[in-house]
N, C-alpha and C positions, 0 to 999 in steps of 0.2 A: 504494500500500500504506500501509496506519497503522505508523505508527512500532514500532518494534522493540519499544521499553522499553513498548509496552501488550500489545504480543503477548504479552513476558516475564511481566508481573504477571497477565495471566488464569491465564498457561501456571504460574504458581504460586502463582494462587489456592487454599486451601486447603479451601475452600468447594466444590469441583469432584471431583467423583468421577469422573478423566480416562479409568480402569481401562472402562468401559464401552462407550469407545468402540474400545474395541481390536478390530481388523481387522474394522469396522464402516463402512458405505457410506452417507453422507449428503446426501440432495436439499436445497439449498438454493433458494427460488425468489424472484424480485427478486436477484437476484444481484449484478446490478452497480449499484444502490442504496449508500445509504449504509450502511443496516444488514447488506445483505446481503454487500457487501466488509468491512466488518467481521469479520462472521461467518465468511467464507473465508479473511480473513489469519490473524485467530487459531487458529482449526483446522488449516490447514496448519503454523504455525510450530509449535502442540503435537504436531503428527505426528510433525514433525523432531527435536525436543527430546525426546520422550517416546519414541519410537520403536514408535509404535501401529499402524502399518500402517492405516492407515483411507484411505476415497477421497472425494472432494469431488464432489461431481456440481452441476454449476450449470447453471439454468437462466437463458437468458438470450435475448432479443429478435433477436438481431444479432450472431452468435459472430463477423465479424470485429472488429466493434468490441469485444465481450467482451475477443478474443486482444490487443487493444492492452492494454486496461485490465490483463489478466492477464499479462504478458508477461513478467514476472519469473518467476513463478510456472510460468508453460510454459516459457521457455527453462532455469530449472535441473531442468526433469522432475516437478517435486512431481504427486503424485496428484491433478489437477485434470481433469475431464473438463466439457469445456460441452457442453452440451445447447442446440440452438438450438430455439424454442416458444414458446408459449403457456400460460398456466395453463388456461383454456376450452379449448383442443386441445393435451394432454401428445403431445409425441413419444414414441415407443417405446423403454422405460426396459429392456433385458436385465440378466437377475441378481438380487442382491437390492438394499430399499432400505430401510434398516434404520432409518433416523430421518428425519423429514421436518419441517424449517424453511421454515415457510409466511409469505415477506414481499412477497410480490409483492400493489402495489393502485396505483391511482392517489393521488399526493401533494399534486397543482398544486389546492389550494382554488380556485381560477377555475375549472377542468375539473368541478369536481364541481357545477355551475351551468350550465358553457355543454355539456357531455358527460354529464350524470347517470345514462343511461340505462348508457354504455357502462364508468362507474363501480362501477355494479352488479354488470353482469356481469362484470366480470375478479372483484371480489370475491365473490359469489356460486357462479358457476358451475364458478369456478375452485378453490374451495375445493368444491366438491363433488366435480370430477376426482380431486382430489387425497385426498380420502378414501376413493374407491372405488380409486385407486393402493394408498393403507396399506394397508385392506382384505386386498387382493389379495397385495400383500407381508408381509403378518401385519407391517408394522413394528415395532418395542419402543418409539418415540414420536416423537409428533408434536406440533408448537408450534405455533398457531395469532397472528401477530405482530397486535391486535386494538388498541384507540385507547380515553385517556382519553375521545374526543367520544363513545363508548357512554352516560356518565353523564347526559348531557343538559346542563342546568342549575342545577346543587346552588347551594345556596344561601351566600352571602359565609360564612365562619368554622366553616360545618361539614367536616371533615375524613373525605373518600370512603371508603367501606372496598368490597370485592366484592361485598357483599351488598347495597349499595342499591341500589332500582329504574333502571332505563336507561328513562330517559323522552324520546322524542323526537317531533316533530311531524313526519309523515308527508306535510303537506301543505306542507311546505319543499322547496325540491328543492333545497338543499343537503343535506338530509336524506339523500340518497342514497349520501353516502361511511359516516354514522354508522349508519344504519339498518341500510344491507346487510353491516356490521363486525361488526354485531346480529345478524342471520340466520347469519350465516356460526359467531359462537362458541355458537348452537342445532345446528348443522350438527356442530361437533365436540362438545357432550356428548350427541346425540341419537349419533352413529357412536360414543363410547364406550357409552352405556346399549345399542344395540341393536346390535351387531357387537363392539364389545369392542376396538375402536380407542384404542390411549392416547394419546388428543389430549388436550390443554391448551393453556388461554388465558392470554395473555400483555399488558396494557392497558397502553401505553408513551404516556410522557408524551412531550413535543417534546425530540428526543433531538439533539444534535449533537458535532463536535469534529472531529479530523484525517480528511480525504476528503470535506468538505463539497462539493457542485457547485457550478463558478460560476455553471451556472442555477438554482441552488436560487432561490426566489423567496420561500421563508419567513422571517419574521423574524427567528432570529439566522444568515442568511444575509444581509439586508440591513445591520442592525446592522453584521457583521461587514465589509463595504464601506465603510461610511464611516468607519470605524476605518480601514481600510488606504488610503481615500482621502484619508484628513487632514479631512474636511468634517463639518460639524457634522449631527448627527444627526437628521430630517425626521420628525412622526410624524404621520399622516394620522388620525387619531382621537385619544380622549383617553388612549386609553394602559391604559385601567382596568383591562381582564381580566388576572386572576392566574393563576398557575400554576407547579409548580416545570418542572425542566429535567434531562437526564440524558446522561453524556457517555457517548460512541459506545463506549467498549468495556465501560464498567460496563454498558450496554445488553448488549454482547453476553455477556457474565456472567450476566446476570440470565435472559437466555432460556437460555442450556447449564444452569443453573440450575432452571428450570422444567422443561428437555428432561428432565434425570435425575434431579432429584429430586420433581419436582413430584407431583400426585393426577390422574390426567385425570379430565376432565369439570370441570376447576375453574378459575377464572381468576385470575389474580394482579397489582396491579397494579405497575409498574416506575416509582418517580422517584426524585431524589435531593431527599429533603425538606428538608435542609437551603437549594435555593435556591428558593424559595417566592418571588415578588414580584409586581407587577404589569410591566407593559409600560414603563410610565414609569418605576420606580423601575428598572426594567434598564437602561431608555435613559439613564438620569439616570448611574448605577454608571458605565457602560463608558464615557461622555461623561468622567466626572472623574478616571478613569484613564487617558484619553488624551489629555486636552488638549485638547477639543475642547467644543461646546455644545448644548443641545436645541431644536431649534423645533417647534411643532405646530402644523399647516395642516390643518383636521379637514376632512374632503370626503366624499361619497357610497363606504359600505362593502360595502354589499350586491352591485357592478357587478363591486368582486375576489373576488366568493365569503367574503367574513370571517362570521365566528359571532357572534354577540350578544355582548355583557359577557358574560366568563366568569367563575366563580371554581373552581377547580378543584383542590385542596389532597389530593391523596392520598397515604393512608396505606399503607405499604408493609410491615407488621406479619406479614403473611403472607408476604410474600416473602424478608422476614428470620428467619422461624421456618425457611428452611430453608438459613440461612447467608452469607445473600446480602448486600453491603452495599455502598453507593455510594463510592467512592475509598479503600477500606482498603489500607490499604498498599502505595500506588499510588504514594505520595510526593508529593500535588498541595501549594502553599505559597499559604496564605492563603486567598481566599475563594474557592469550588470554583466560581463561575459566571466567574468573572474567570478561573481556569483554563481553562476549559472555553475562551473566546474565544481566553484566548490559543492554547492547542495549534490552535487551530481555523485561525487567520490564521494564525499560522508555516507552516503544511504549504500554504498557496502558495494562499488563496481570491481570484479574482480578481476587480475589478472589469471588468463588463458594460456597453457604453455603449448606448444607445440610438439610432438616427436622429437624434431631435430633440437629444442629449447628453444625456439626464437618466440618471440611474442606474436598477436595479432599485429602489432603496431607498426610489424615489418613492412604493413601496404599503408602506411599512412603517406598522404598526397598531400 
């Protein structure tokens, strides 16, 4: 579970019109994900707090391993139902389902290279189950959880907004995680304009903080190893692509956020602009805050699935016209990316050894 004091500050976020979810039934799918256990602590702890009667429905892969993960949760009774499934084959949902949080995709950048095909379709097909689900349940909304990699390639210093093109090359097969991210938020304002489904899209930067996996194998999952390894930091590229960052529960803010107050058929992007950096300039930050040093061993990138130099600088203008904002009176002290590690490594990320001994961290870019 995420720490209490973040469940607190959603649960009294003021920006949060909680009134609407009262005695209201919510699919979450990707559940036992980062973002998706996000989403379940804070919703169950504003049940309890607020006294909303609402029910958690999760979908999940493997409901014994779910019952581990959730097992606070089940043994003190909270309204938590797992659903064991698939998004491409929903099991049999009885009753109503009144809001639908769409986070299930494949994550592992390697998989969307050596599995592309089968990247597609959890995100493709899956999101189309799941629309003729709302559909059918007339939901009041749905969030469609969608990736700054829609934008493609913007260029160094210009600052994203919603409305610029999403340019991708179709004859990447990397392209397969961004492209069908692409289909899928046509899929929710094509079911808004023609069925009247209130889906909204949601474009989240690289979001992390307390519940990271110790298989996470993205970069400030690596970072965040050799911080707790004592070892100096390895960076297999040169570090260039920028981009900000956004910690786990202002993430889940930002989507209750779009769920109830957003426009369907619109997308919104989610960062905390404030930490805007490159790769290096983070590896450099978290290096001179621990004690430790940078080296960079540049090697073939294309073999882990990585994306070209990125610069990716989004603007989050719409997402704060509807109240929304990254660590407001949340109490974080000093520079909010250095928070972010730290909650991140306190809540217990572990280092992963290899056969040979080498870290995960060996593909850090």
């Amino acid at each position: 579970m995420i720490p209490e004091k973040d469940c607190k500050y959603i649960c009294n976020a003021n920006f949060l019109p909680w009134e609407k979810l009262r005695e209201k039934t919510i699919l979450i799918t990707g559940a036992t994900g980062l973002i998706g256990q996000t989403l379940t602590d804070v919703l169950l702890y504003a049940n309890e707090e607020k006294k909303l009667g609402l029910i958690v429905l999760a979908l999940v892969l493997d409901e014994a391993q779910a019952r581990q993960q959730f097992l606070e949760h089940l043994t003190l009774g909270r309204p938590l139902r797992l659903l064991e499934g698939t998004v491409e084959e929903l099991p049999d949902i009885e009753g109503p389902v009144d809001y639908v949080l769409h986070g299930a995709a494949e994550t592992d950048s390697e998989a969307f290279v050596r599995k592309p095909v089968e990247t597609v379709k959890i995100s493709v097909l899956g999101t189309l189950q799941l629309m003729e689900l709302a559909r059918r349940k007339r939901s009041d909304g749905f969030v469609f959880l969608s990736s700054m990699e829609v934008y493609g390639y913007p260029q160094r210093g210009h600052k994203v907004v919603e409305t610029d093109a999403c340019v991708q090359r179709p004859e990447e097969v990397r392209g397969s995680y961004p492209i069908s991210k692409l289909q899928c938020e046509n899929l929710c304002c094509a079911y808004a304009s023609e069925y009247g489904v209130p889906a909204k899209i949601i474009r989240l930067t690289q979001t992390f903080g307390p519940g990271v996996s110790e298989e996470d194998t993205r970069i400030f999952a690596e970072f965040g190893r050799y911080v707790q390894d004592r070892r100096d930091i390895v960076l297999r590229t040169k570090g260039e692509t920028e981009r900000s960052y956004l910690y786990t529960v202002d993430a889940a803010g930002a989507i209750l956020t779009v769920l109830l107050k957003g426009t369907p058929g619109q997308a919104y992007n989610a960062a905390d602009e404030r930490t805007y950096c490159s790769v290096a300039e983070m590896a450099r930050k978290l290096a001179d805050a621990n004690g430790i040093g940078v080296r960079f061993e540049p090697e073939d990138e294309q073999k882990y699935g990585y994306r070209d130099r990125l610069y990716m600088d989004l603007d989050t203008s719409r997402l704060r016209e509807l109240g929304w904002s990254a660590g407001s009176c949340r109490g974080e002290d000093g520079d909010p990316l250095l928070y972010m590690y730290a909650r991140m490594t306190e809540s217990g990320l572990q280092s992963r050894e290899h056969s040979d001994g080498s870290s995960h961290a060996r593909k850090a870019r």
